[in-house]
C-alpha positions in Angstrom: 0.0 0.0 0.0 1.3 3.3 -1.2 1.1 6.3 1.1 3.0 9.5 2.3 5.6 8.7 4.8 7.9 6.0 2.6 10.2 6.8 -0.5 8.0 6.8 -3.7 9.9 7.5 -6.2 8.4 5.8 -9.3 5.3 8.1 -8.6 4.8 10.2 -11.3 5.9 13.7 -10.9 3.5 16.5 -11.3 4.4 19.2 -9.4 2.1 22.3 -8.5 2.4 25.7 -6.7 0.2 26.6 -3.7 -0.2 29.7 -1.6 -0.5 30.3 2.1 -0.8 33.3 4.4 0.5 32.8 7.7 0.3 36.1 10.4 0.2 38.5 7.4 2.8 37.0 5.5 2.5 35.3 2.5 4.0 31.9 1.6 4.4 29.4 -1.6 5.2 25.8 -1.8 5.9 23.2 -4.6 3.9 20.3 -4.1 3.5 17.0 -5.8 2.0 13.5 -5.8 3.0 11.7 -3.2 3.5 14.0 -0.8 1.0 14.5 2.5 -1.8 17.3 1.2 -0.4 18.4 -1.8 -3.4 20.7 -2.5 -3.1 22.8 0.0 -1.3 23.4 3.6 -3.7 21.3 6.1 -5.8 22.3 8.7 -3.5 20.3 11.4 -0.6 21.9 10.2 -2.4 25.4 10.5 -3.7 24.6 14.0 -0.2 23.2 14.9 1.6 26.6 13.1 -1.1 28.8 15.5 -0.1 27.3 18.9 3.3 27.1 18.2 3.4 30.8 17.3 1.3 31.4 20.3 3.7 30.1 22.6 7.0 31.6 20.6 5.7 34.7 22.1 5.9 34.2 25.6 9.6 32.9 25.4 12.9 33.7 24.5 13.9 31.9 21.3 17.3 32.3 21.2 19.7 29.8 20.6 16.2 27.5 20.6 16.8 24.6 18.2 13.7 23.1 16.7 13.2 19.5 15.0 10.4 18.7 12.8 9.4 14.9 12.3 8.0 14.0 8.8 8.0 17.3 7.5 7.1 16.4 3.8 7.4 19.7 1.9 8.2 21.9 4.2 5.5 24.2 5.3 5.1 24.3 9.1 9.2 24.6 9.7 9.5 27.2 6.6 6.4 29.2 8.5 7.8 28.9 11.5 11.4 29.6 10.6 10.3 32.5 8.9 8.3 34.0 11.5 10.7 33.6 14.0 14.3 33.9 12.8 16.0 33.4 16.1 15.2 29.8 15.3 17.6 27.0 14.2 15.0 25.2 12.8 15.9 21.5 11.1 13.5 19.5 8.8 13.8 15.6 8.4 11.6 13.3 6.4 12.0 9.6 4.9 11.0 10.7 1.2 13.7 12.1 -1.5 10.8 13.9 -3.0 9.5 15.4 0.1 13.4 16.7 0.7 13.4 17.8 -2.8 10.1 20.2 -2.4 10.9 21.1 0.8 14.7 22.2 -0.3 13.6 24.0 -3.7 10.5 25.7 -0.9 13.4 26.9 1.8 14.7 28.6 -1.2 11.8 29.7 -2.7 10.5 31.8 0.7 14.2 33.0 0.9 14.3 31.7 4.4 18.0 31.3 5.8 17.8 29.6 9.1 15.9 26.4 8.3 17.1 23.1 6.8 16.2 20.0 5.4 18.0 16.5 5.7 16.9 12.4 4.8 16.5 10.6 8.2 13.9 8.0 8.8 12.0 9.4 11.5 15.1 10.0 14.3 18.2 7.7 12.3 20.4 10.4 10.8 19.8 13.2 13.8 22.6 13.9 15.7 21.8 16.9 17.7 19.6 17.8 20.7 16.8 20.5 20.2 14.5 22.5 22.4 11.7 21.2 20.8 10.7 18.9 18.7 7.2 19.0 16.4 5.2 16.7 14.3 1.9 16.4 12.3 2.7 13.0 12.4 1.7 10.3 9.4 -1.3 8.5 10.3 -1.8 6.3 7.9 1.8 4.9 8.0 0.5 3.0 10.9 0.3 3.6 14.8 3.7 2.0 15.1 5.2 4.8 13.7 3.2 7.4 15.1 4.1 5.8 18.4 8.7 5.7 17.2 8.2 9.2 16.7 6.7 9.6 20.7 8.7 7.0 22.1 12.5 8.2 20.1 11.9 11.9 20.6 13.2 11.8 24.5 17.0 10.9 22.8 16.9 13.9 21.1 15.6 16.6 23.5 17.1 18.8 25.6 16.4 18.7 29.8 13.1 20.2 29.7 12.9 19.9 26.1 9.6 19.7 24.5 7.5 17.4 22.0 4.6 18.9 20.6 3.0 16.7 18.2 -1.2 17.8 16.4 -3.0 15.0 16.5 -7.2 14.2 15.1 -8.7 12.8 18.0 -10.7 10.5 15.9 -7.5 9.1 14.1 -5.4 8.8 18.1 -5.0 11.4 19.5 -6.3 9.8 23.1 -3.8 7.0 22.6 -1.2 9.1 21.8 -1.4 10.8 24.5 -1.7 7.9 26.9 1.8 7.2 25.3 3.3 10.3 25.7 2.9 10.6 29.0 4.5 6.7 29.5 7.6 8.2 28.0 7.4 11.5 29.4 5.4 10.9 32.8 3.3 14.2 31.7 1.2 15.3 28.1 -0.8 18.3 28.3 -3.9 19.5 25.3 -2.4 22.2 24.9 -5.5 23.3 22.5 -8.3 21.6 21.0 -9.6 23.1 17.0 -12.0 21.2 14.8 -11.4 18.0 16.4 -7.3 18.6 16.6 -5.7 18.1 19.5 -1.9 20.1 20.2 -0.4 17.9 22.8 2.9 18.7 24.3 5.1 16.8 26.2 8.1 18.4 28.8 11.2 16.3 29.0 12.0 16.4 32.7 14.4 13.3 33.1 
């Protein structure tokens, strides 16, 4: 079964501009098939984009180094990185077509501090970060919704954060029973449209 989070590249390549307008600021991105919501930037990304940049404002961002998990072609870390340049903001995803977009859209909304790198989920990450993100893939299967809750602990700072946007019809109950397993706290952070933000502190 074909689907977003594996490396598809005998899909045919038909590749697309879309627009976005994030905070006043407008955004484009080259998407294509085979890539998570090609037609347009989805609402969990936007809810996910809104609490983040909620909670940018209340706290000093510099030096903060941010990982996003399965980022496909780019959009919440090339908003985020553009809205708040004090960011170091690193992308990773498993698809050489989703690191293509997401490259070619870094440069595209002339955005310095963010980049992109192949890792299945955590494998090729070497650094800790303040925080890590993810709209995670849902229909790669619970088991790797679940590596990306369980592994994110390695790669977080003390008191580093996992903040992950979640449907609550496709597990977002169950992934917060496991975050707090691997965390010993998850907090809903907010709740849109049936989206839950759930965030996670990193308190060894």
């Amino acid at each position: 079964m074909n689907h977003y989070y594996m490396n598809n590249n005998d899909l045919k390549s038909e590749p697309k501009e879309i627009r976005a307008v994030f905070s006043v600021c407008s955004f484009s991105f080259i998407t294509d098939n085979g890539v998570f919501s090609k037609g347009s930037v989805d609402y969990g990304s936007k809810v996910l984009i809104n609490a983040l940049s909620k909670y940018f404002e209340t706290i000093p961002l510099k030096g903060k180094r941010v990982l996003d998990v399965g980022c496909g072609y780019g959009p919440i870390g090339i908003v985020l990185g553009t809205l708040y340049p004090k960011l170091r903001m690193d992308m990773v995803d498993i698809s050489d077509r989703a690191i293509e977009l997401a490259r070619n859209n870094i440069k595209l909304n002339n955005v310095s501090n963010v980049s992109i790198f192949k890792s299945n989920l955590y494998d090729n990450v070497t650094n800790k970060y303040s925080i890590i993100i993810s709209n995670p893939p849902i229909r790669a299967g619970k088991h790797i919704v679940h590596a990306i809750l369980e592994n994110a602990k390695k790669y977080l700072e003390d008191l580093g954060e996992l903040w992950i946007v979640i449907q609550k019809k496709q597990g977002a109950p169950s992934a917060k029973k496991k975050m707090i397993h691997v965390f010993g706290n998850a907090e809903v952070v907010e709740r849109d449209k049936g989206y839950f933000i759930i965030r996670s502190i990193n308190k060894n």
